[in-house]
C-alpha positions, 0 to 999 in steps of 0.5 A: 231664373238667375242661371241661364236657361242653357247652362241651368237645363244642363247641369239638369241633364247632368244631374240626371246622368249622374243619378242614374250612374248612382243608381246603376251602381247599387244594382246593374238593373235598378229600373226593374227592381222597383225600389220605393222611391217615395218612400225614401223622399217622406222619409228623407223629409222626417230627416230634414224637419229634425235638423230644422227643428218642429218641437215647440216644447224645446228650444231648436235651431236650424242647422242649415247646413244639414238641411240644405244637404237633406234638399240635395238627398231629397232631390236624388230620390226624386229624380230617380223617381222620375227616371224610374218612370222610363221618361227621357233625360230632355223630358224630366229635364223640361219637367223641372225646369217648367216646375220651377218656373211655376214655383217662382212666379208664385208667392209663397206664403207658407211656413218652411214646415208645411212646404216640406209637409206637402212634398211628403204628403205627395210621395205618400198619396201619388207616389211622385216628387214634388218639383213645384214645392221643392224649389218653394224650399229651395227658396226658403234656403235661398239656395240657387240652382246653382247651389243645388247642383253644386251640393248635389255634385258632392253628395253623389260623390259622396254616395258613390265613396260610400258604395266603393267602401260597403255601404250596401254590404254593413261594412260602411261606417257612416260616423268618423272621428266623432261627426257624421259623412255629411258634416264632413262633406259640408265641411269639404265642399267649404274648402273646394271649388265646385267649377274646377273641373276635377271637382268630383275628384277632389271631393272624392279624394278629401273624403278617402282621406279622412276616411279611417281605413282598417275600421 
């Protein structure tokens, strides 16, 4: 890993936490609601493979920008599932790091497509995240893990605005001025520093103001 091992297992572990803080958010109780967590990765999946392009009978390009944000959503999901099944925050941490290690030792010769095809086709058929497959695409992105956690950092905040604002209640609106929240993320964790210590703040802040009130 080109983040070291200490400093790569924690910001796994904060990931962890801020995902179950997220999911505390939606409902006080989230572990018992049994939400259908692998539902919501293949469906993120379809999300992602329409902003890469899959339609051989269009010209499509890539938006790498949306895709690599579809990863972070995709990674949310799939930690949630995995703290769902009751396991500690230290096990699921050395889970993924052992799944990523494994990803990387190997040659990957696979079309981006089909990468993303397997994660879904695994939360489809076994109900589980793919960590192995989900650093293939990490790479394909070349997207660090540093890079993950950074993205994943702003969309959580992301998600936690959305909630203070009615997401869960139909009061949210999630297009402003013509673009949709995620590209106005994208478009502020371009300007920010995700090693500043206020980082979460400062996201959240540049979202509440181009957020239009009184919608």
């Amino acid at each position: 890993m080109s983040t070291p091992e200490t400093q790569y297992h924690q910001m796994l572990l904060t990931m962890l936490s801020m995902q179950n803080a997220m999911n505390q958010k939606v409902h006080s109780q989230w572990q018992t609601e049994n939400y259908a967590w692998h539902r919501a990765i293949w469906v993120e999946c379809a999300e992602l493979l329409d902003h890469y392009g899959w339609k051989w009978w269009k010209k499509q390009t890539p938006d790498a920008e949306q895709v690599a944000l579809e990863l972070v959503d995709i990674f949310h999901f799939g930690l949630s599932c995995f703290l769902n099944q009751g396991l500690s925050d230290t096990e699921i941490a050395q889970h993924i790091e052992e799944a990523f290690q494994q990803a990387e030792a190997t040659d990957n010769t696979a079309d981006f497509r089909e990468v993303i095809e397997a994660i879904a086709a695994t939360a489809l058929t076994e109900k589980r995240f793919d960590f192995q497959n989900f650093y293939t695409a990490m790479r394909f992105c070349e997207m660090s893990v540093e890079s993950l956690f950074q993205q994943y950092v702003g969309k959580n905040t992301l998600n936690f605005f959305r909630q203070d604002n009615g997401y869960k209640t139909g009061e949210y609106q999630k297009t402003w001025n013509g673009q949709e929240d995620n590209e106005h993320l994208a478009e502020i964790l371009q300007a920010l520093d995700a090693s500043d210590v206020e980082y979460p703040k400062q996201v959240y802040q540049a979202l509440e103001s181009r957020y239009p009130q009184n919608q």
